[in-house]
C-alpha positions, 0 to 999 in steps of 0.5 A, a space after each residue: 515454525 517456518 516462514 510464513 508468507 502473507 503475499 506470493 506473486 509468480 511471474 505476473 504480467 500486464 499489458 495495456 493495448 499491447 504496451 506491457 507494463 508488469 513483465 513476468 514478475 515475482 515477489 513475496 513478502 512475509 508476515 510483519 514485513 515492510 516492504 517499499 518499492 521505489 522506482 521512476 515514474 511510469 515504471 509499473 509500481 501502482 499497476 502492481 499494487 492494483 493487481 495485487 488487490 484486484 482493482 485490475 484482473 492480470 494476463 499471466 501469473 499467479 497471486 497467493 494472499 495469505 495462503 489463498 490463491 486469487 489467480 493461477 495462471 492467470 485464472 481467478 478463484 470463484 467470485 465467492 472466494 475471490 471476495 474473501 481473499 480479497 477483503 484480506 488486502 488494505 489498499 491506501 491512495 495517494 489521493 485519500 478517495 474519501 467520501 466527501 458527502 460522509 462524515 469521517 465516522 461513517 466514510 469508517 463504519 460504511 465498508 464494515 456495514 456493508 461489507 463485514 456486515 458488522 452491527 452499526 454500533 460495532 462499526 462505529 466503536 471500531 471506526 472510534 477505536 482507529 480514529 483514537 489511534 490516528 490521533 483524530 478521534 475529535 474529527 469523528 463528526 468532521 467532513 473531508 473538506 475540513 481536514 487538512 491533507 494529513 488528516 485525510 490520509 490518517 482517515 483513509 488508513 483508518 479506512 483500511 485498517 477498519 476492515 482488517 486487512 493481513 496486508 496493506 499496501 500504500 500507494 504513494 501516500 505522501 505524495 499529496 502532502 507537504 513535508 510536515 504532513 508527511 512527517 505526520 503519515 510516516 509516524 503512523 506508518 511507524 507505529 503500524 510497524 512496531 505492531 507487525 502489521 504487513 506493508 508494501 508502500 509504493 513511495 518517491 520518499 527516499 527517506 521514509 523508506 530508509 526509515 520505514 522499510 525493512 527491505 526495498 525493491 527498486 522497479 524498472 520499465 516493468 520489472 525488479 532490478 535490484 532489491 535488498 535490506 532498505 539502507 543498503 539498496 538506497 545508499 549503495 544501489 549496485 544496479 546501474 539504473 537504480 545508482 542513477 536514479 537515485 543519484 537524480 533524486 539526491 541531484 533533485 533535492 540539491 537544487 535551488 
């Protein structure tokens, strides 16, 4: 058996008022794969991530999800197919984006309601399910305000994974998040993992992305220059804007 390849982009682009963010850029990630991209800020890291799961519609370029095409050429796929390819992709903000008038149960079950059109029973027992895995299935009844930070993201992830996504994609998932916190995130990013789910996290974490990613894509002012296997493309970069880039980040850390 080949390959398979759960997302393919080809020579995507995007501007805003004139100012291109993404520029023709093409990437794949396989099934199981954890793939982080890593960059400075405003490099156009998020943009692509919003792209991908259609939260932003893309000049140029084509995006396959899963063997589905969502756009060609910059043409999207009927409405009707459009919202199947896109309830393929799992989307994880930095900022949680919970439901602050919900419960966590149904911040959960909401989505697979309306969405998957599943039984409120089923809903509820998925939603259960995830929050056992999370390890905060006693926080069902909790609102978001009650949560610490980390509680939020694992709420957010079980969000996501409720709907049952081929891929899921993080946007900077840690960055809310003081360093105990984060620690708690990676270790459920870890375990999603080890069960071959497909990932592409967005993340300033040089260290969680050394630990968790099995390949790296360093992103520049719109484009990729370098990428590689994660500990190779961190600790020995070969292009000169990701040697320094890293180098400040490294410089950063060294400070008092």
């Amino acid at each position: 058996m080949g390959v398979v390849y759960i997302v393919n982009v080809e020579n995507l682009s995007k501007s805003f008022d004139g100012l291109a963010v993404l520029k023709n850029i093409s990437f794949s990630v396989k099934q199981g794969e954890v793939a982080a991209i890593i960059g400075p800020s405003g490099s156009g890291k998020s943009t692509l991530l919003r792209c991908v799961t259609h939260l932003e519609t893309v000049d140029t370029g084509s995006i396959t999800i899963d063997g589905d095409a969502m756009t060609q050429d910059g043409v999207y796929a009927p409405a009707a197919a459009l919202r199947k390819i896109c309830l393929k992709v799992g989307l994880v903000f930095q900022n949680f984006n919970l439901f602050p008038h919900f419960s966590v149960l149904r911040n959960i079950t909401e989505a697979q309601i309306h969405v998957l059109k599943r039984e409120r029973a089923e809903a509820e027992q998925r939603a259960r399910e995830l929050l056992a895995k999370m390890g905060i299935l006693e926080k069902a009844a909790a609102y978001p305000c009650q949560l610490s930070g980390g509680q939020q993201q694992r709420v957010s992830i079980a969000r996501a994974l409720a709907l049952d996504p081929r891929i899921l994609f993080f946007d900077e998932p840690t960055s809310a998040l003081d360093p105990e916190l984060t620690a708690e995130i990676l270790r459920v990013i870890r375990r999603l993992a080890a069960e071959n789910m497909t990932m592409v996290i967005v993340t300033h974490e040089m260290n969680f992305a050394r630990e968790v990613a099995d390949r790296v894509l360093f992103m520049d002012g719109g484009v990729f220059i370098e990428e590689g296997p994660a500990a190779s493309v961190i600790d020995n970069p070969q292009a000169e804007r990701a040697k320094l880039f890293l180098q400040n980040l490294s410089g950063d850390k060294h400070e008092t």
